[in-house]
Phi, psi and omega in degrees: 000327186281349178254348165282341189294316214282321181273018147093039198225104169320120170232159187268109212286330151322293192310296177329314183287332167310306200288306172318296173335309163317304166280349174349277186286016176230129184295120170327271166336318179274339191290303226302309159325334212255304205290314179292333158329299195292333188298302179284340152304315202216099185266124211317122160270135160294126195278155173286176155288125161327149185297308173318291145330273177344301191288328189296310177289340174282316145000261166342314172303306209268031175241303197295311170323313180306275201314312168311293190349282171318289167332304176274023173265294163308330170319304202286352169292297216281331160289334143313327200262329178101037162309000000 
């Protein structure tokens, strides 16, 4: 209660005595074994992208492709002319 107190934070003194109650009965030392277990079993995969994103992004590609395009087009204009 005092660090909560202490960070400007009203805490609600049921809840707070339940959330103790709760924890009473749990050994620290095995959650903390358990959780770091879960950690090094199952390692975060990259979500895929949506389908939508996909298309968006090929989009983007075939856009960026023009504008080059275009750009060495002009290069190649402006090397006629003595650019």
């Amino acid at each position: 209660m005092k660090v909560l107190k202490a960070a400007n934070i009203n805490p609600d003194v049921n809840r707070v005595k339940a959330l103790v109650a709760s924890l009473s009965e749990v050994d620290i030392d095995e959650a903390i074994k358990s959780a770091s277990s879960l950690v090094t079993a199952a390692p975060a995969a990259a979500p895929a992208p949506a389908p939508a994103e996909k298309e968006e992004k090929k989009e983007e590609k075939k856009e960026e492709k023009k504008e080059e395009k275009k750009e060495e087009e002009f290069m190649g204009l402006g090397a006629l002319f003595g650019g």
